[in-house]
C-alpha positions, 0 to 999 in steps of 0.5 A: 656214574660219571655225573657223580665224578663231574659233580666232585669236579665242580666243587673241587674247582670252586674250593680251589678258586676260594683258596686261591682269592683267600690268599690273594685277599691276605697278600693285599693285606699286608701289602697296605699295613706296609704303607708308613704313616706319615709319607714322603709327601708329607711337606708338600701337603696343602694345610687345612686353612690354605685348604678352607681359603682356597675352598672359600674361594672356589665359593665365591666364583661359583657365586659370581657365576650366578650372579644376575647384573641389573645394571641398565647402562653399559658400566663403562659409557656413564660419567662419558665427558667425550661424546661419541657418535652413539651418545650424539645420537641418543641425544639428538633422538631426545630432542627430537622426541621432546619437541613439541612441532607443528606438522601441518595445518588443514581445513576440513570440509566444514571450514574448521581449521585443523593444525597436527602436532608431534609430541613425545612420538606422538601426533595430534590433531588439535583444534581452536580452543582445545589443549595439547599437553598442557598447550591451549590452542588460541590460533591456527594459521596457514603455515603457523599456529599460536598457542599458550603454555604456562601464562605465556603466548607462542608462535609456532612454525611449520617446521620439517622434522629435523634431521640429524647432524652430519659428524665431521670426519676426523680424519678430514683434513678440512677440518684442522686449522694450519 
C-alpha cells in the first residue's frame, strides 16, 4: 500500500514543477513584449553602408594576410645611389665571378703544357689548341698564357684571386681633409 501513496507523491511533484515552469515560461513572455521598438541606443547605431565599409575593410586585411610576396629584392635596397658595405660586397663578389684568370700552369708527365683557369666559380684545365668559354687557347707559358677571343689576341698573367677591398672606417679621422 505505501508504494500506491508514493507513486501519487511522485506524480503530484511533477505536475507541481510543470505549473511551476508554465508560469515561469509566461512571465518571461511578458517581460520581452515589454522591451520598446526602437531603443535608447537607437542614434548611436552603426548605418548599414558604415556597416558594408567597415565589413569591406575587414575583407581586405584578411586578404593581405594571405597574400604571398614574390619580390626577389629587398623593396627598400633597389634604385640604392649610396652603396653600403652589403652592395660593395655583392659587387665585388660579381666581379670576381665574372672574371676569367689564370691560376696556374703545369707540365705533365708527357711534357704537355697545362694552364688552369677560373671562370664563372668554375676551373678548367685547358690545353694548346683547346677553347675555354669562347676562349682558344694559342699559348702556355710559365707564368702566363696567350689566348684569342672574338678576333682578338690576349696575354694573361698568373694572377692571385683577388681579395676584397678593405672599407674606410667612417669614423677614422684619417680619412677627412682639414
Amino acid at each position: 500500500m505505501q508504494t500506491r501513496f508514493i507513486k501519487d507523491f511522485a506524480i503530484a511533484l511533477i505536475f507541481i514543477v510543470l505549473i511551476v515552469l508554465g508560469v515561469k515560461l509566461f512571465m518571461e513572455q511578458r517581460t520581452v513584449k515589454v522591451v520598446p521598438d526602437k531603443s535608447i541606443y537607437t542614434k548611436e547605431s552603426v548605418s548599414d553602408s558604415l556597416m558594408n565599409k567597415i565589413k569591406t575593410i575587414e575583407n581586405s586585411i584578411q586578404d593581405r594576410k594571405m597574400f604571398a610576396f614574390s619580390v626577389t629584392r629587398d623593396p627598400l635596397r633597389q634604385g640604392n645611389i649610396i652603396k653600403d658595405k652589403v652592395d660593395r660586397e655583392k659587387e665585388f663578389q660579381q666581379m670576381v665571378l665574372n672574371t676569367f684568370r689564370l691560376a696556374t700552369t703545369a707540365i705533365d708527365e708527357n711534357g704537355n703544357k697545362i694552364a688552369y683557369l677560373e671562370y664563372q666559380g668554375r676551373t678548367y684545365e685547358g690545353r694548346i689548341g683547346q677553347s675555354i668559354e669562347g676562349r682558344k687557347i694559342l699559348d702556355i707559358g710559365q707564368r702566363k698564357i696567350t689566348y684569342s677571343y672574338n678576333g682578338s689576341t690576349y696575354n694573361l698573367d698568373l694572377a692571385a684571386r683577388p681579395v676584397m677591398p678593405k672599407d674606410k672606417d667612417s669614423n677614422d679621422i684619417s680619412n677627412y681633409n682639414y
